[in-house]
C-alpha positions as a Markdown table, in Angstrom:
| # | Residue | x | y | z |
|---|---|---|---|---|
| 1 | Unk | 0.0 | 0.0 | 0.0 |
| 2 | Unk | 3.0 | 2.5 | 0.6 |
| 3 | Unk | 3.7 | 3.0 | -3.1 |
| 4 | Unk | -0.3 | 3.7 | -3.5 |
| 5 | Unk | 0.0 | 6.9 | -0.5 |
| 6 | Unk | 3.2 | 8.2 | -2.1 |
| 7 | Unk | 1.2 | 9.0 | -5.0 |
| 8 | Unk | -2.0 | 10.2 | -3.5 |
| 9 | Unk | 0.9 | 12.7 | -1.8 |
| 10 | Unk | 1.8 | 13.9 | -5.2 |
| 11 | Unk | -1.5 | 13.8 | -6.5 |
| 12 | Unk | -2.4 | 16.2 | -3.6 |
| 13 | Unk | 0.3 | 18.9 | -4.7 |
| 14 | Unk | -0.4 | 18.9 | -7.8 |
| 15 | Unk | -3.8 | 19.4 | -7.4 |
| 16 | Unk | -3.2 | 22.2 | -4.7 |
| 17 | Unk | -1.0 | 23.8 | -7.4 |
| 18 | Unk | -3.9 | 23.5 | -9.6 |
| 19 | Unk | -6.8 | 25.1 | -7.2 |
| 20 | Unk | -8.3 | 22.5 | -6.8 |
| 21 | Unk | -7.5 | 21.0 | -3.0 |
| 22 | Unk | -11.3 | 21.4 | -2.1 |
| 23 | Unk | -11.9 | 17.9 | -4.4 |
| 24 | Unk | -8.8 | 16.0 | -3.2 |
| 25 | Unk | -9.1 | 16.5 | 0.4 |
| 26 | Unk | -13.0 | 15.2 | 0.4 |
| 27 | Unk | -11.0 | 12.0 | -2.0 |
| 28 | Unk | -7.9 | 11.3 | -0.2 |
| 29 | Unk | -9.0 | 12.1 | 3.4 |
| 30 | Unk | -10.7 | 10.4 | 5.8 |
| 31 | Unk | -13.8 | 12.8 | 7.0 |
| 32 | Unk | -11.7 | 13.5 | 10.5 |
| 33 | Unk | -8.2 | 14.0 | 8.7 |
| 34 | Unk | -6.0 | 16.5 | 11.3 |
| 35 | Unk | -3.9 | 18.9 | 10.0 |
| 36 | Unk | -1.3 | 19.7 | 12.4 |
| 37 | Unk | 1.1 | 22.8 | 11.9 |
| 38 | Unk | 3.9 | 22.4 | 14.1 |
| 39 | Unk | 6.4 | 25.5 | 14.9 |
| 40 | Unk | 6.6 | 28.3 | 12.9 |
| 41 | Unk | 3.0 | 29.3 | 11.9 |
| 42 | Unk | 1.0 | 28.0 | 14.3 |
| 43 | Unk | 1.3 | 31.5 | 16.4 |
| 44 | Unk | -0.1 | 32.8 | 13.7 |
| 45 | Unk | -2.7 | 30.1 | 12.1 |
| 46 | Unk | -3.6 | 28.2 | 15.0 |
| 47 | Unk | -2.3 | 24.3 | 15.6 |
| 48 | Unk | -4.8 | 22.1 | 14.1 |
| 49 | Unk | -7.4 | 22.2 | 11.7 |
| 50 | Unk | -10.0 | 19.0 | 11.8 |
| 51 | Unk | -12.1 | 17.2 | 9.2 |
| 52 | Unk | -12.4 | 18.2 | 5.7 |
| 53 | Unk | -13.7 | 21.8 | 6.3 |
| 54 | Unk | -11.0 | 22.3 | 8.7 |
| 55 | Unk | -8.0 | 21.6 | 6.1 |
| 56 | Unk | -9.8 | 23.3 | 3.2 |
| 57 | Unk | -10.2 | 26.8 | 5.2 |
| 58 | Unk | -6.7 | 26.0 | 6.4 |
| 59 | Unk | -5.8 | 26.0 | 2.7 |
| 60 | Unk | -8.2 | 28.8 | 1.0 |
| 61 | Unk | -6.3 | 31.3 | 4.1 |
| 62 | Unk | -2.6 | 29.9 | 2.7 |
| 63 | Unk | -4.0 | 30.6 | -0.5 |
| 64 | Unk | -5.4 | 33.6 | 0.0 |
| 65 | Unk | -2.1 | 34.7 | 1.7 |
| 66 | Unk | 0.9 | 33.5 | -0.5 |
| 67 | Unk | -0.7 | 31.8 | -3.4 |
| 68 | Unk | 1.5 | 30.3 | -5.2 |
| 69 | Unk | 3.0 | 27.1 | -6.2 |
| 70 | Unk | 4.5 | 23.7 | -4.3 |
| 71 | Unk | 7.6 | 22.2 | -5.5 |
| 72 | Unk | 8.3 | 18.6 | -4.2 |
| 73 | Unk | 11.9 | 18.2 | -3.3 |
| 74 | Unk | 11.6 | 14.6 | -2.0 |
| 75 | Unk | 9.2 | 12.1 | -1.1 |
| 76 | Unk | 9.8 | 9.4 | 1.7 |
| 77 | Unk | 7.8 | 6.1 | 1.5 |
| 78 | Unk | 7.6 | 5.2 | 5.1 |
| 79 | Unk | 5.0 | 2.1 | 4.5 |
| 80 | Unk | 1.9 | 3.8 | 6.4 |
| 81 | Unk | 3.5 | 6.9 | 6.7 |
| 82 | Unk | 4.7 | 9.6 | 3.8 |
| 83 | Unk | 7.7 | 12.1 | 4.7 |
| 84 | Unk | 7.9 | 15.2 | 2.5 |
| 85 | Unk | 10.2 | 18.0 | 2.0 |
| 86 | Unk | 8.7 | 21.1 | 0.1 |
| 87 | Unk | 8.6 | 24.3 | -1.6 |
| 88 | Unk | 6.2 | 27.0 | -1.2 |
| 89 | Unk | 6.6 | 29.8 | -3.7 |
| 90 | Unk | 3.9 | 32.6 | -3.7 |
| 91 | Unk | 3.4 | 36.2 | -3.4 |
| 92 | Unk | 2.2 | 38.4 | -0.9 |
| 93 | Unk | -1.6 | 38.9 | -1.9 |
| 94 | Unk | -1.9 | 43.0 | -0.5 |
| 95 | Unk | 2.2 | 43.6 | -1.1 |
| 96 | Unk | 2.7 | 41.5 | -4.0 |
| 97 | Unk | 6.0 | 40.6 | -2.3 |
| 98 | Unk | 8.0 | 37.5 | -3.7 |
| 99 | Unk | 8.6 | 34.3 | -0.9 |
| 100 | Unk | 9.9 | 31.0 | -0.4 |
| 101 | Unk | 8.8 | 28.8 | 2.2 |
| 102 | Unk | 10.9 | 25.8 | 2.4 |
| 103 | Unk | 9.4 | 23.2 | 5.0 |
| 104 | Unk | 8.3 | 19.4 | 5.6 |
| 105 | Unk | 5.4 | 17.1 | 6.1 |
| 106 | Unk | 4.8 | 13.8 | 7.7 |
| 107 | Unk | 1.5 | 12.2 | 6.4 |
| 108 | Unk | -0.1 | 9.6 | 8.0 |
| 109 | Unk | -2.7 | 7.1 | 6.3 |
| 110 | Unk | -5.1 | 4.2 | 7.3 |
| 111 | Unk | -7.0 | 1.6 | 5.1 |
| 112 | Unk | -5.8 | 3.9 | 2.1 |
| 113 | Unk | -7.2 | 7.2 | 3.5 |
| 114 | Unk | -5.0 | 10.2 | 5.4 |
| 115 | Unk | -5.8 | 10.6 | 8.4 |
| 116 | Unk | -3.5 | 12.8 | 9.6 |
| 117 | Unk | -0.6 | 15.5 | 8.3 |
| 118 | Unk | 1.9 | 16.8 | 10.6 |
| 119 | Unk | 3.2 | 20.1 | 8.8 |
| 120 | Unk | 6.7 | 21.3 | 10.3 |
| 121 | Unk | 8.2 | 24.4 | 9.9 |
| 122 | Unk | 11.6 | 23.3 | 8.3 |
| 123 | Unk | 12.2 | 19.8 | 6.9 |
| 124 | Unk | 14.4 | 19.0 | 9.0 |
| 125 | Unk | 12.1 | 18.9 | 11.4 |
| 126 | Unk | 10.0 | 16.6 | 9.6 |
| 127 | Unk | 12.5 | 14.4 | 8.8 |
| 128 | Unk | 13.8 | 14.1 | 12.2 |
| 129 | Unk | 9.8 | 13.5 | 13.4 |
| 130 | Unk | 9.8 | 10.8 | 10.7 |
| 131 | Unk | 12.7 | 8.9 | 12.0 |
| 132 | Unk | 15.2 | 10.2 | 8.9 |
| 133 | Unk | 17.7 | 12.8 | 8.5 |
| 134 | Unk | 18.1 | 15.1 | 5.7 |
């Protein structure tokens, strides 16, 4: 099953880089995914975000922030588990100022479904919360 929630990982991105994260959430997640933003934001964004409408507002606010693109650097296969390291490339959306967010994700899936992402503030962090190094 671990090659199957690699690619529902990438699948995710690109559909996020393609607006359309409302569809794959509500197709990849179970209905009481937990988004978990650990360090950096979560002053700002709040810790976690539960069930589909929880991770979609979490997204539309990114969005509606930074827009922008996310670039996959590398993707960890951890059987029931998904490491990632990524790039978040956007704009400020009342300054129009250029950014790069550089950070990591550990997803976690049962019976096929996420059920919970751990989003970390660099990727080392994920990594590290993953049992890997960078």
């Amino acid at each position: 099953m671990s090659q199957e929630n690699v690619e529902v990982v990438r699948q995710a991105f690109e559909s996020w880089n393609r607006g359309e994260f409302d569809a794959i959430v509500r197709r990849v997640a179970h209905e009481d995914v937990e988004l978990h933003i650990v360090g950096g934001l979560s002053d700002l964004v709040g810790e976690t975000f539960v069930g589909h409408t929880g991770v979609i507002r979490f997204w539309r606010d990114i969005v509606g922030t930074v827009g922008g693109q996310i670039k996959v650097e590398a993707v960890h296969d951890l059987d029931e588990r998904v490491a990632v390291v990524l790039v978040l490339e956007g704009a400020g959306a009342e300054s129009g100022a250029p950014g790069t967010l550089r950070g990591g994700q550990v997803w976690t899936f049962r019976k096929g479904k996420v059920i919970r992402v751990d989003s970390y503030y660099t990727p080392d962090e994920a990594l590290e919360a993953a049992g890997l190094r960078e």
